[in-house]
LUMRO-141320 format. One record per residue: residue in three letters; z, x, y of N, C-alpha, C, O, CB in turn. Coordinates in steps of 0.05 Angstrom, whole numbers, plus 5000, padded with zeros to 4 digits. Atoms other than C-alpha are relative to their C-alpha. Glycine has a CB too. Layout:
REM LUMRO-141320
AlaZXYZXYZXYZXYZXY...
This chain:
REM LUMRO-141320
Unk498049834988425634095779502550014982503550224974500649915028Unk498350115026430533795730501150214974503450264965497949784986Unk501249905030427434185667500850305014502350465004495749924988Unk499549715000427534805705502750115010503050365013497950115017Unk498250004985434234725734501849994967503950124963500049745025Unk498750035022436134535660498850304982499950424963499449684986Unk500849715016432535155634501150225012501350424998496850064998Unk498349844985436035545686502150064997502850295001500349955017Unk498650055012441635305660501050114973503250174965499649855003Unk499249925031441235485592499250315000500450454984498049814974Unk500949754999437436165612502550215003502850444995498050025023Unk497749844986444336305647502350074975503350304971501449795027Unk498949955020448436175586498950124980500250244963500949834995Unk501149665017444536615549500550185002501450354986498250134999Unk499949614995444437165588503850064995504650234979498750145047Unk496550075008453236995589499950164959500450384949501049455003Unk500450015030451836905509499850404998501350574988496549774988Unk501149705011448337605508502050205012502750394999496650085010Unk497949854985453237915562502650054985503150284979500749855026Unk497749995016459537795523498550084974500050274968501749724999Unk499949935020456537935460499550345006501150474994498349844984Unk501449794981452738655502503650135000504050364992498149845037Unk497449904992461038735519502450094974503650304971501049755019Unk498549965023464938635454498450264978499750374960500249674985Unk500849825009459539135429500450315004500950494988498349945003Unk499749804983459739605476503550074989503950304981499349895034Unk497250044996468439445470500050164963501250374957501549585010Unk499949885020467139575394499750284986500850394966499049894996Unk502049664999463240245396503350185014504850345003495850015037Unk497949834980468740515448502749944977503850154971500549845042Unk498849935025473540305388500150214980502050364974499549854990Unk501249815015470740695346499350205010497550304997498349924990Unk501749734983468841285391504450075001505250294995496949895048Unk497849924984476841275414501850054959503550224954501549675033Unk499549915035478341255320499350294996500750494993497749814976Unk500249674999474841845316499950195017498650405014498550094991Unk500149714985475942255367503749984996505050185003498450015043Unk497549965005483342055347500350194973501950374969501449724998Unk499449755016482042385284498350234997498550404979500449944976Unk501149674982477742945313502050135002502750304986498750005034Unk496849904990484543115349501750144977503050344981501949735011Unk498250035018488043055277499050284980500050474967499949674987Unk501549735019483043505244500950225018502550395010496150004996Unk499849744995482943985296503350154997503750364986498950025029Unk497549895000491444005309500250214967501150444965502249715003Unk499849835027490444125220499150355001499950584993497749844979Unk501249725002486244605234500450245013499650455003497949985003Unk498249864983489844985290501650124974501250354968501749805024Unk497449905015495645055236500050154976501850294966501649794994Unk501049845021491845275182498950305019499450525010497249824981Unk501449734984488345825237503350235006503950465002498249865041Unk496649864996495946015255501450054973502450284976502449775016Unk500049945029497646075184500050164994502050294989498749944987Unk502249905007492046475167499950295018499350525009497749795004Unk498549704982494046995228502550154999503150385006500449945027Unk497249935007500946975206499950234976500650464976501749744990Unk500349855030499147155130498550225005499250414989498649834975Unk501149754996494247705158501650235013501650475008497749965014Unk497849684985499648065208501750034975501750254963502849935034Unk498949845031503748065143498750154985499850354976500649854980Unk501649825024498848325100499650235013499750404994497149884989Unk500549704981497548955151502350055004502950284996498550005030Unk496949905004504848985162500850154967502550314961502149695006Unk498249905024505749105088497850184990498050234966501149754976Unk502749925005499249445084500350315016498450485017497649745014Unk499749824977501749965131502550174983502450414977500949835033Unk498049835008508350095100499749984961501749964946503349885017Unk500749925022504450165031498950295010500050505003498149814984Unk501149694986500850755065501950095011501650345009497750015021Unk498649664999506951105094501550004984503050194986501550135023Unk499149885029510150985018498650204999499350435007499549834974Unk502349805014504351314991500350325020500950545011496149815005Unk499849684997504351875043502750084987502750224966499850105033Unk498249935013511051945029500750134974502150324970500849865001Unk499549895031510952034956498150174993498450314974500149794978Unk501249745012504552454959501150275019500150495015496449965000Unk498449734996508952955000502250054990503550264994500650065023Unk497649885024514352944952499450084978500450254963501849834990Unk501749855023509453004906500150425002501350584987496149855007Unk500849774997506753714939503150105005503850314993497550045022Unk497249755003513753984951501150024975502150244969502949935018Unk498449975029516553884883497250104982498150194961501749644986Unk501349835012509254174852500450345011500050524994497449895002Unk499349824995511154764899502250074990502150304981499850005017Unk496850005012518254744875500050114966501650274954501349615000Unk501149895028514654824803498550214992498150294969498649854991Unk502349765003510155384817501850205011501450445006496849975019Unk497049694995516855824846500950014979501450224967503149985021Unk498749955029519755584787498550214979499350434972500249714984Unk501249825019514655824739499850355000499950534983497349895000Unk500349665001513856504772502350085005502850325001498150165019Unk498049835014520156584772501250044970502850224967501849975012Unk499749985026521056464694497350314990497350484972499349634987Unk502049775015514356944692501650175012502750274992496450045007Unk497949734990519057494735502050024979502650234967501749955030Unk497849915025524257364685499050024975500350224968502349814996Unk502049975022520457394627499350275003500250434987497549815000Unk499949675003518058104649502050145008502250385001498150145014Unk496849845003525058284668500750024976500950244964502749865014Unk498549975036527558134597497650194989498550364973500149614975Unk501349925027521358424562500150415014499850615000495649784994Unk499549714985522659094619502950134980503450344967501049965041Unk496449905009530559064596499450084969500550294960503049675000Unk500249985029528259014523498450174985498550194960499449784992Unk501049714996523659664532500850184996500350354979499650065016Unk497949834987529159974567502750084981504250284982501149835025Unk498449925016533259884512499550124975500950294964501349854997Unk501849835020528660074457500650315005501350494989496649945004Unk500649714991528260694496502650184989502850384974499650035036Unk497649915000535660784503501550024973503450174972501249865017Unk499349985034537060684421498850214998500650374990498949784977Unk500649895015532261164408501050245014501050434998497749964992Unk498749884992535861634461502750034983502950244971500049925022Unk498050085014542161434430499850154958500750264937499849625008Unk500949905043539761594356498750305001499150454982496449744980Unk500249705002536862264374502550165009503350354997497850115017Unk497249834993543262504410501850004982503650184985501449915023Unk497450035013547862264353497550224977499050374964501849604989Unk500849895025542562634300500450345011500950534995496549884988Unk499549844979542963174358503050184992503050424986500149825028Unk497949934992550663234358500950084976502550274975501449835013Unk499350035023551163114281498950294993500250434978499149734987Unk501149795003546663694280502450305007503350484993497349955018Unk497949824989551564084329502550114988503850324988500749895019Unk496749935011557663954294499350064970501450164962502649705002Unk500449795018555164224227499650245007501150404996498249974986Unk500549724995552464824256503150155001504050364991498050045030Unk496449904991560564814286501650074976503550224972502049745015Unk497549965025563364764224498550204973499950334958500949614985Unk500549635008558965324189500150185008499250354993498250104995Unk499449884982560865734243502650044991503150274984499549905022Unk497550025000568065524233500350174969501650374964501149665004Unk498249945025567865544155498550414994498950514972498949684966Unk501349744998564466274160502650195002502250445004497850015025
């Protein structure tokens, strides 16, 4: 009874032995479970800030992305008014251009008006003055 009372004994501080060691294991693990989920946390907060970041730098980039496109419209309708602006111009240089080359017709015409009436008159006033000297 002794033996088994002494093996009872020692069975008990075993299982103790194995219990506490069963505990500091267990106590160890949950260490380590409570390490990384502390830097789980650490990663994710990083990674939160990089995600916020990353939304920031994109509403900027569409913000500036936006007022590149109503530059651009902008300057391609300053564009089309000032090519319109160039195409009145031109026809009106082609209007003046056939005004001058009309005027410069007109005056051709009017020299050679001018040069028959004086060969005309020159004509007249001899006839006047063989008349006269008669």
């Amino acid at each position: 009874e002794e033996a088994l009372l002494s093996r009872e004994r020692a069975l008990a501080v075993r299982e103790t032995e194995l219990q506490e060691a069963l505990d500091r294991r267990l106590e160890e693990k949950a260490a380590e479970t409570r390490q990384r989920g502390v830097e789980a946390d650490a990663r994710v907060r990083d990674l939160q800030e990089v995600v916020a970041k990353l939304r920031d730098d994109l509403a900027r980039a569409v913000r500036q992305s936006q007022a590149l496109e109503d530059s651009l419209a902008r300057s391609e309708a300053s564009l089309r008014v000032a090519e319109m602006e160039r195409d009145a111009l031109v026809l009106e240089r082609d209007g003046l251009a056939s005004e001058r080359d009309t005027l410069a017709a007109l005056r051709v015409t009017l020299l050679g008006e001018m040069e028959a009436l004086r060969e005309e008159n020159g004509k007249r006033g001899a006839a006047l003055a063989a008349v006269r000297g008669e």
